[in-house]
Backbone as CSV, one residue per row, in Angstrom:
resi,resn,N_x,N_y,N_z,CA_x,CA_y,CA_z,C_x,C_y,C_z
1,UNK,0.833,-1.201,0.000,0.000,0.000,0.000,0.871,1.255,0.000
2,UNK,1.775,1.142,0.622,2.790,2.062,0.561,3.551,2.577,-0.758
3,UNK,3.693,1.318,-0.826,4.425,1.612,-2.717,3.769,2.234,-3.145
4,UNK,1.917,1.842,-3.292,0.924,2.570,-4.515,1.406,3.999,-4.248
5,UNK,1.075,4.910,-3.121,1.697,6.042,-2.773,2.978,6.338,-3.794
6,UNK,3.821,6.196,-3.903,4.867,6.155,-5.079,5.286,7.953,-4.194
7,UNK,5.963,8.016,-3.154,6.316,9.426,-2.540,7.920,9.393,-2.912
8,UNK,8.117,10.608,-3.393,9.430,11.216,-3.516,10.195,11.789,-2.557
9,UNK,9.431,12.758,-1.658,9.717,13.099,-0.192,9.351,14.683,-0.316
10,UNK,8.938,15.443,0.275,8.576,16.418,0.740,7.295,16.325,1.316
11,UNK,5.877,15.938,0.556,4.900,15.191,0.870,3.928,15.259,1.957
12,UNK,3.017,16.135,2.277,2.562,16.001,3.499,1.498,15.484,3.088
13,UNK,1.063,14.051,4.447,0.820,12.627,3.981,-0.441,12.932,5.589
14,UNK,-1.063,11.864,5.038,-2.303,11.914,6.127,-2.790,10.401,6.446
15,UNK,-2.577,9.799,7.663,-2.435,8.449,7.873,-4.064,8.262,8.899
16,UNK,-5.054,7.784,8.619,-6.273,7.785,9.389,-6.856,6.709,10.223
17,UNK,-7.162,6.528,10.964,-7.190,5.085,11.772,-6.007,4.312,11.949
18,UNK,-4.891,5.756,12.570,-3.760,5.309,12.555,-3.172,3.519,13.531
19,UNK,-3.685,4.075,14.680,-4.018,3.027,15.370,-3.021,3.021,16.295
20,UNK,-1.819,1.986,15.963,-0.043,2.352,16.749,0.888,2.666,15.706
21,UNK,0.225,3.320,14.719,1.347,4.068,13.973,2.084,2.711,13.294
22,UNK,1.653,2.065,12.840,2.533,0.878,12.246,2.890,1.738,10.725
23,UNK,1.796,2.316,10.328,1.638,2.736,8.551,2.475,4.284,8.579
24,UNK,2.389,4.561,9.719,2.746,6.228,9.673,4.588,5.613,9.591
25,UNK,4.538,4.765,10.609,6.210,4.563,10.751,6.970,4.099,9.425
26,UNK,6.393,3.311,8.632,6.821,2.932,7.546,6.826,3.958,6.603
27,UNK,5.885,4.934,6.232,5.645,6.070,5.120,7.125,7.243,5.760
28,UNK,7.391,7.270,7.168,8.472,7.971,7.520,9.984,6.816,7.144
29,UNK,9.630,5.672,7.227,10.988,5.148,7.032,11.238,5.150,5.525
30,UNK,10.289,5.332,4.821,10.682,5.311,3.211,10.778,6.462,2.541
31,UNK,10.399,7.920,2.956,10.531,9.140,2.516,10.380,10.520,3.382
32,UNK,11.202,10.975,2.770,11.176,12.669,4.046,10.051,13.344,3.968
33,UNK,8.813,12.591,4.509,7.599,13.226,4.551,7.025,13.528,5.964
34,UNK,5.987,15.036,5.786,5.484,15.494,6.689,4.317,14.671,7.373
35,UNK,4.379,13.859,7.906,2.960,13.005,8.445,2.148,13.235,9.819
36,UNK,0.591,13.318,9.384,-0.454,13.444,10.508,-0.996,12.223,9.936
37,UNK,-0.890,11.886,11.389,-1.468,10.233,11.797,-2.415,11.135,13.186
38,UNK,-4.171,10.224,12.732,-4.796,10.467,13.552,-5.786,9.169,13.730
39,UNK,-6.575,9.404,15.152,-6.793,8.044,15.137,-8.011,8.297,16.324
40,UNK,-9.078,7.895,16.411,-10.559,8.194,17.406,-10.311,7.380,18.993
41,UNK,-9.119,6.780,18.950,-8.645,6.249,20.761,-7.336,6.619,20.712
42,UNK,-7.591,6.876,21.973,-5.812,7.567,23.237,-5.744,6.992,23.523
43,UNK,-5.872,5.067,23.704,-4.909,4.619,23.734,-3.883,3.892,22.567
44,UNK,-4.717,3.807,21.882,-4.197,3.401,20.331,-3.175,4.767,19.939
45,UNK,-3.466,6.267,20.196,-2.374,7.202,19.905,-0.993,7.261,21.146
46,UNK,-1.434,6.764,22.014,-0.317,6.421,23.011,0.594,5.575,22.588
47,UNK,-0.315,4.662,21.959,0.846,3.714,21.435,1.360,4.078,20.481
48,UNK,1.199,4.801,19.396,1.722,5.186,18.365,2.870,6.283,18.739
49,UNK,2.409,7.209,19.973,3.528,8.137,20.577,4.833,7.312,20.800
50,UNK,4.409,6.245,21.546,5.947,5.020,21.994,6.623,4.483,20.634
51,UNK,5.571,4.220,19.491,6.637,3.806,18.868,7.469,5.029,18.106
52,UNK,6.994,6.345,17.734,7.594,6.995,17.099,8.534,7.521,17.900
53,UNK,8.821,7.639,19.093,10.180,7.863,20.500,10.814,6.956,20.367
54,UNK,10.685,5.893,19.786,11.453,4.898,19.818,12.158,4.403,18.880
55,UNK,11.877,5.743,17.610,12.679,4.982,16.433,12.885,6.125,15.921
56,UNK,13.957,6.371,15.346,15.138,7.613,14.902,13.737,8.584,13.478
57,UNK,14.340,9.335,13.287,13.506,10.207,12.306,12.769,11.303,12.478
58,UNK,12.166,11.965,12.185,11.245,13.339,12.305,9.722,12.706,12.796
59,UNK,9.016,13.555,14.055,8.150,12.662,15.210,6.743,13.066,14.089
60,UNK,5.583,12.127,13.932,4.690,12.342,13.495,3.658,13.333,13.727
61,UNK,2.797,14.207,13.903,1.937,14.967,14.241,0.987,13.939,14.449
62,UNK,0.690,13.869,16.273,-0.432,12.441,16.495,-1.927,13.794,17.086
63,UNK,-3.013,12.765,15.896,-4.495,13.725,16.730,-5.277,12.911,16.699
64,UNK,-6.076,13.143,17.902,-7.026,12.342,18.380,-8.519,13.217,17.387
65,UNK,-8.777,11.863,16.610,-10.088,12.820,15.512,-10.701,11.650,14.645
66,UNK,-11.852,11.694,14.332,-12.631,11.304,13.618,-12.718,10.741,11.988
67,UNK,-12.552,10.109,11.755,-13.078,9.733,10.084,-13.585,10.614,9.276
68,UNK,-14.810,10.324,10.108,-16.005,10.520,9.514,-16.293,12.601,9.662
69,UNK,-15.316,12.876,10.349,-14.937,14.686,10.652,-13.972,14.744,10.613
70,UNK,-12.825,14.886,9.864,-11.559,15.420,9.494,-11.510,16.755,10.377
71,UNK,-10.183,16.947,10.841,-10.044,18.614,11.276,-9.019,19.618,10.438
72,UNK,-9.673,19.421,8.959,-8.382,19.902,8.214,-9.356,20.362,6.773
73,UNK,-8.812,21.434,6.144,-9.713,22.050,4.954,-9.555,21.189,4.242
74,UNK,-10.116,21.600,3.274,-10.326,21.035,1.151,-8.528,20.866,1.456
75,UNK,-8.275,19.394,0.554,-6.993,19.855,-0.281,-6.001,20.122,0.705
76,UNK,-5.535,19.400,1.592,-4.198,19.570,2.825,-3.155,18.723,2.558
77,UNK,-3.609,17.473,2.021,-2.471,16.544,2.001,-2.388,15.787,0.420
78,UNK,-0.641,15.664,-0.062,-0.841,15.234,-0.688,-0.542,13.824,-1.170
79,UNK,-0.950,13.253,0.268,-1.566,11.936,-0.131,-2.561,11.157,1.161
80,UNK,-2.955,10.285,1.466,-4.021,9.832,2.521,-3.557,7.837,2.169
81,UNK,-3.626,7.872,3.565,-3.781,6.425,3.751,-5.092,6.147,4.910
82,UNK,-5.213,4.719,4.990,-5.821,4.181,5.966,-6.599,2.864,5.943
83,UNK,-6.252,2.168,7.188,-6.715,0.851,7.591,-7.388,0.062,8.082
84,UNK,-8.002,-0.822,7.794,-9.089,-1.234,8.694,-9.948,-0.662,9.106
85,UNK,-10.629,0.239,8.073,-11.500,1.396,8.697,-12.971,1.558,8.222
86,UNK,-12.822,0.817,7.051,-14.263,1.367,6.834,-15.744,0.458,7.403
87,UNK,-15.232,-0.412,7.878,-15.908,-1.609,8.698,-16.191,-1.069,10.114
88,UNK,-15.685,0.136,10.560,-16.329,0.286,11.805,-16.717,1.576,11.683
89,UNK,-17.008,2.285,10.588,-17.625,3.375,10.516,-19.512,3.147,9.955
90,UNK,-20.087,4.261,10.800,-21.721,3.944,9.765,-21.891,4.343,8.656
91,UNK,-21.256,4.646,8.109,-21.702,5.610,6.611,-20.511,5.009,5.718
92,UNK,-19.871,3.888,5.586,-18.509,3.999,4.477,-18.377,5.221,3.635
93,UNK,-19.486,5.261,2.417,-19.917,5.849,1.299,-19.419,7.663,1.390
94,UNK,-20.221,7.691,2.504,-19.784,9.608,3.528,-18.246,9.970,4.097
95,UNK,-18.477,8.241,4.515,-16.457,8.240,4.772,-15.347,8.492,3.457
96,UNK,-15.642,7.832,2.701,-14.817,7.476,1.370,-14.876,9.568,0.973
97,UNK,-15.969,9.498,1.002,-15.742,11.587,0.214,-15.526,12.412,1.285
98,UNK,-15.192,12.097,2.587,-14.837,12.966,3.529,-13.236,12.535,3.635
99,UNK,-13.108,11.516,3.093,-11.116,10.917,2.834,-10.694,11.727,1.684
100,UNK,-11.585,11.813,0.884,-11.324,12.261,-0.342,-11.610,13.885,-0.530
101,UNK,-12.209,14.179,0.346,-12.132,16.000,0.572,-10.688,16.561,0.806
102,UNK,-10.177,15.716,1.856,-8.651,16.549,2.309,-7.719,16.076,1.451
103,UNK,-7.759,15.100,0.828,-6.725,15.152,-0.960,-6.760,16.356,-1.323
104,UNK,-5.588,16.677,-2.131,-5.195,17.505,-3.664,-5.759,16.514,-4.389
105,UNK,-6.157,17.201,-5.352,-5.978,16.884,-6.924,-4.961,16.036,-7.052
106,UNK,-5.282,14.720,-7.643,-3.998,14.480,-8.035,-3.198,13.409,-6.961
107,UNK,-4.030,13.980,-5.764,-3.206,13.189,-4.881,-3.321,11.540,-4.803
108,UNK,-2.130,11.171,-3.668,-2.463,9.603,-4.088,-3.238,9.197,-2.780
109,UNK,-3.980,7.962,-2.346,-4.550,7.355,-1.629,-4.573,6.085,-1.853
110,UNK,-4.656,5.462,-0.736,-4.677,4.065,-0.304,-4.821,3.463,0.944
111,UNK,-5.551,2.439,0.848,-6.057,1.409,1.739,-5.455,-0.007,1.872
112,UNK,-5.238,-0.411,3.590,-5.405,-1.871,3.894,-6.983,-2.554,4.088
113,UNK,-7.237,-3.468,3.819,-8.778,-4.218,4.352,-8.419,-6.036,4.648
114,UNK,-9.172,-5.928,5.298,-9.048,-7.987,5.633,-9.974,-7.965,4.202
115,UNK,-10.553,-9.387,3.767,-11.275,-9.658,2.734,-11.666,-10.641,3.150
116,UNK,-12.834,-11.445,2.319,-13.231,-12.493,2.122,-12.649,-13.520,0.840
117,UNK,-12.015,-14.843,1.127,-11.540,-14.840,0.007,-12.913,-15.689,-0.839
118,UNK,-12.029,-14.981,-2.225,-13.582,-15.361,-3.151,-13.440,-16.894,-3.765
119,UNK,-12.574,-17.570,-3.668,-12.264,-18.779,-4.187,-12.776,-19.761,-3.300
120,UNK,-13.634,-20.946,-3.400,-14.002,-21.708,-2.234,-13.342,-22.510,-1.596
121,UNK,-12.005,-23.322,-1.751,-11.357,-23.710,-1.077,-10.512,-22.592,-0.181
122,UNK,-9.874,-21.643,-0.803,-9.716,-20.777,-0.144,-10.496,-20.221,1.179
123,UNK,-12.142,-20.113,0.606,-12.912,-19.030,1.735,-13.231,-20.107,2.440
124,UNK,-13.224,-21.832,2.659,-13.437,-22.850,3.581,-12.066,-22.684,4.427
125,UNK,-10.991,-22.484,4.136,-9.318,-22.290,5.321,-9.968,-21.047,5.446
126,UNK,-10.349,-20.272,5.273,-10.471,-18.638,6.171,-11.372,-18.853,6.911
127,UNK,-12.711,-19.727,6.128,-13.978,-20.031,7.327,-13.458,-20.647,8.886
128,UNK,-12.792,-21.837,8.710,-12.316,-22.436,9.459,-11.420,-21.675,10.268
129,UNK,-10.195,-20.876,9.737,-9.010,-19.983,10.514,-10.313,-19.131,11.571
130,UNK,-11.246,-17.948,10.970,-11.583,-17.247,11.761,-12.294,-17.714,12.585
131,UNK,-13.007,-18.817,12.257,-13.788,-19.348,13.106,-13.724,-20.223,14.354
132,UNK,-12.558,-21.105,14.194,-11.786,-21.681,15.528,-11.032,-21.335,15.485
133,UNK,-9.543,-20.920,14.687,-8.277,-20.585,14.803,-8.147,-19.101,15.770
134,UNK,-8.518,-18.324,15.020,-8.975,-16.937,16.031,-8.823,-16.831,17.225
135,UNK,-10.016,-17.545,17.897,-10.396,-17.779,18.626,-9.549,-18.631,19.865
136,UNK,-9.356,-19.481,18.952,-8.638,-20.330,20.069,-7.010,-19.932,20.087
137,UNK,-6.453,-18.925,19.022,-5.184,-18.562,19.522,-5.668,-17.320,20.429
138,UNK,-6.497,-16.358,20.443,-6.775,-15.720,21.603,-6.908,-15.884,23.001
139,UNK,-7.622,-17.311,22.582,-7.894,-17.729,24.398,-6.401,-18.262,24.935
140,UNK,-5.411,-18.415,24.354,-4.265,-18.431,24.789,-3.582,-17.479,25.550
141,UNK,-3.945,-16.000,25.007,-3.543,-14.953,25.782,-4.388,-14.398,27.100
142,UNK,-5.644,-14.025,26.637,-6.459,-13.802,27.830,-7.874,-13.931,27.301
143,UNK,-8.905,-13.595,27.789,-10.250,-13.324,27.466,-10.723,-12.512,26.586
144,UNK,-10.097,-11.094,27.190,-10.500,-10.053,25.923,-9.768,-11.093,24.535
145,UNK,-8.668,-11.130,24.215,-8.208,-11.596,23.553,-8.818,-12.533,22.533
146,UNK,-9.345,-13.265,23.308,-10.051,-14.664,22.771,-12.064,-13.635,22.094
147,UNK,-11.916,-13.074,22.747,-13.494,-12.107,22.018,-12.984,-11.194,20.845
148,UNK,-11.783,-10.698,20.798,-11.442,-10.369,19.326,-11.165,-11.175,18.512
149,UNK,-10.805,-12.762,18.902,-11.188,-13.628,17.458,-12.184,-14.241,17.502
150,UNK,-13.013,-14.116,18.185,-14.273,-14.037,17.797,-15.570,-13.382,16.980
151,UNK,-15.200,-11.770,17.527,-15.591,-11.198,16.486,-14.984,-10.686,15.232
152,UNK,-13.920,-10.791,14.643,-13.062,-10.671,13.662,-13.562,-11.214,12.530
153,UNK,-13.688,-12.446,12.517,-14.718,-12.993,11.411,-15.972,-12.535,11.144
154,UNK,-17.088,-12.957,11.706,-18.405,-12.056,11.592,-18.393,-10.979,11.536
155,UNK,-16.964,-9.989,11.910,-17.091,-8.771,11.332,-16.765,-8.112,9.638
156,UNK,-16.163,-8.732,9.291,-15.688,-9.164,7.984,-16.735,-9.273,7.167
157,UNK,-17.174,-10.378,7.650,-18.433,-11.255,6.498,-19.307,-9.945,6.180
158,UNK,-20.014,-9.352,7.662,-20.955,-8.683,7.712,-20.932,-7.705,7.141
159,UNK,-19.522,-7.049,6.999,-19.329,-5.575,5.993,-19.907,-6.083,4.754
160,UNK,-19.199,-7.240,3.926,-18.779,-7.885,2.836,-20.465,-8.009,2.283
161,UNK,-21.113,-8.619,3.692,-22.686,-9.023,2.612,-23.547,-7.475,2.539
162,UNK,-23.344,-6.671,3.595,-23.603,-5.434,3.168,-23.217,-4.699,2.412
163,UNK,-21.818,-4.470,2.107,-21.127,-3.551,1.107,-19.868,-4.425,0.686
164,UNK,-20.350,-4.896,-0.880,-19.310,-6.381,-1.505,-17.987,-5.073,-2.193
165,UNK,-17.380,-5.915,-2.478,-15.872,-5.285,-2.726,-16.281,-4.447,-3.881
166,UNK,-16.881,-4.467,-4.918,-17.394,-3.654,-6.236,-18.500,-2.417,-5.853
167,UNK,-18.874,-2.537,-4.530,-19.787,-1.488,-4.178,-18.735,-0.711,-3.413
168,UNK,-17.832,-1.208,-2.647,-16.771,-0.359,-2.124,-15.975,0.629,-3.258
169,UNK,-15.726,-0.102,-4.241,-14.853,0.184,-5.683,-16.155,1.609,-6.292
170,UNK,-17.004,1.770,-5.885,-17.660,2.372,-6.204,-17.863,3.252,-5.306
171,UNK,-18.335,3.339,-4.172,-17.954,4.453,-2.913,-16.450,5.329,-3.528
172,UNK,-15.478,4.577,-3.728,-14.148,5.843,-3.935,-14.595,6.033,-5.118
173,UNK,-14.706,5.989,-6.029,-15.552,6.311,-7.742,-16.382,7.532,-7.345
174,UNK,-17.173,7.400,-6.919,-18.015,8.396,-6.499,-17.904,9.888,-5.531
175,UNK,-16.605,9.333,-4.506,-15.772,10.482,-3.647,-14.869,11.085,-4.950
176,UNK,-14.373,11.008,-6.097,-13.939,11.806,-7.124,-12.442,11.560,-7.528
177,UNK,-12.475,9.278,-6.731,-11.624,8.961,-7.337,-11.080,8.463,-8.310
178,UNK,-10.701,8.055,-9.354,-10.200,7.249,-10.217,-8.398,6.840,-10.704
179,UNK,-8.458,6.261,-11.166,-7.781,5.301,-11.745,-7.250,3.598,-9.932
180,UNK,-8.389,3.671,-9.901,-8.795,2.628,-8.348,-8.039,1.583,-8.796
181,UNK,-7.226,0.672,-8.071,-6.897,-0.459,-8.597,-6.870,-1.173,-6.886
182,UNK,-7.334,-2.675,-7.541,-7.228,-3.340,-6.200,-6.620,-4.697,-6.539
183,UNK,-5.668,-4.904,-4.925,-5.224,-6.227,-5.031,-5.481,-7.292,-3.820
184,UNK,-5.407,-7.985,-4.578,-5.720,-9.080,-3.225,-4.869,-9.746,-2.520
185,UNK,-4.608,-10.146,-1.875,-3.416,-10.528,-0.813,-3.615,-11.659,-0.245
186,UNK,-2.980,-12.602,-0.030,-3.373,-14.104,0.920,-4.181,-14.599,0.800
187,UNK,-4.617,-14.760,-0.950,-5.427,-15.309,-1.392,-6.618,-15.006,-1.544
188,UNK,-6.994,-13.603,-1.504,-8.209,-12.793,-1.086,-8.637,-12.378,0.829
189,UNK,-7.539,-13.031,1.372,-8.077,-12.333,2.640,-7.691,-11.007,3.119
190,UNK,-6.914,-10.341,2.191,-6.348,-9.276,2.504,-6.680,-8.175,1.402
191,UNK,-7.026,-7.163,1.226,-7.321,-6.215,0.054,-6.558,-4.963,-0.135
192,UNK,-5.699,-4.342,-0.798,-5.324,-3.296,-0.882,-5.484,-2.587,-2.533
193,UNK,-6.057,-1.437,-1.356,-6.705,-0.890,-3.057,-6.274,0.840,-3.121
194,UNK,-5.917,1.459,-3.939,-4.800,2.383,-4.419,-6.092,3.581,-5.340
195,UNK,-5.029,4.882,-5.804,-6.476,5.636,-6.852,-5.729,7.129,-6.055
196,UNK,-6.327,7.812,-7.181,-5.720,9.211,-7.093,-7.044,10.148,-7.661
197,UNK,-6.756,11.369,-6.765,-8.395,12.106,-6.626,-7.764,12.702,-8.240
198,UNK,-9.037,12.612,-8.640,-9.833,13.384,-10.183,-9.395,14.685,-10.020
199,UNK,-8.256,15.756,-11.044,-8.051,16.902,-11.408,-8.919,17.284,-11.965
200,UNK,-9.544,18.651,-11.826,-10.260,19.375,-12.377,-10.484,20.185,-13.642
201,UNK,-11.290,19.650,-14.585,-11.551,19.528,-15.779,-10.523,20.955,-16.100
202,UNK,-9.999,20.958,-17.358,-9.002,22.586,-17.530,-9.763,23.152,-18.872
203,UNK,-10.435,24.601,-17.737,-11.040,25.375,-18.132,-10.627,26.269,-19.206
204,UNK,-9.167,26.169,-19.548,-8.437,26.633,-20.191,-8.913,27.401,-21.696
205,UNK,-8.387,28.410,-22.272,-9.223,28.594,-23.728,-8.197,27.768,-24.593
């Protein structure tokens, strides 16, 4: 996902559902870019504070903020990432053109997503992984633990039968992106999908 970005370095980059800064740290280890990583829990930005103290480079701008309310005009960054996100927001569709408001023209964007894989031997090992595997490597650690692989799967599915991967492909289409490309990862359980906001028609004589 990083690559799609294709950054040269100067770049001020906008990382959303940052989480612990895993995506912000990498976009700083590959180019001299300005990055705001923001993310709707303090403790998820706490953690992202520890890791960026903890590893050499220029410190991220961490804010505690919303998706679905950006705190930043038209046109701030020129580029946007973000992960695992549109599955816990209510509106994807409102999300996707409120991601796509704080782009430039031009700019690049990109996404991580879990997936469903679409192949059936495939989506029978994912049925099976999320469904006992999950689960039962969680209950190894603790309780909470063991209830996030629990719901991990059914959370997945449930985006997927509500909003299938071509209706998503269409949410950024519609926020005023194009040239969208998506790939699939681990056989379809993983999705990363790329696209750069639509320049404005040239009014030019």
């Amino acid at each position: 996902m990083v690559d799609s970005l294709r950054l040269g370095g100067g770049e001020r980059v906008l990382d959303v559902a940052t989480g612990t800064g895993l995506v912000a740290a990498e976009i700083r280890s590959r180019a001299d870019c300005s990055i705001v990583a923001v993310d709707q829990s303090p403790a998820m930005l706490a953690a992202a504070r520890a890791r960026f103290a903890s590893t050499p480079g220029s410190p991220a701008e961490l804010l505690q903020a919303e998706a679905e309310r950006l705190p930043f005009p038209d046109d701030s960054f020129d580029a946007v990432t973000f992960t695992y996100l549109l599955r816990y927001v209510d509106d994807p569709q409102a999300t996707m053109a409120e991601l796509a408001r704080v782009l430039r023209p031009g700019g690049a964007i990109g996404s991580v997503e879990f997936g469903v894989p679409p192949f059936a031997p495939a989506r029978a090992a994912w049925d099976m992984y999320t469904g006992i595997g999950l689960p039962l490597l969680g209950r190894m650690f603790s309780r909470e633990w063991e209830q996030v692989g629990r719901f991990l799967g059914p959370s997945i599915r449930g985006f997927y039968r509500s909003h299938p991967q071509e209706r998503v492909e269409g949410y950024w289409r519609g926020a005023g992106l194009e040239q969208v490309e998506v790939r699939r990862m681990s056989f379809g359980a993983g999705v990363v999908m790329s696209a750069r906001k639509a320049r404005p028609p040239d009014r030019g004589g």
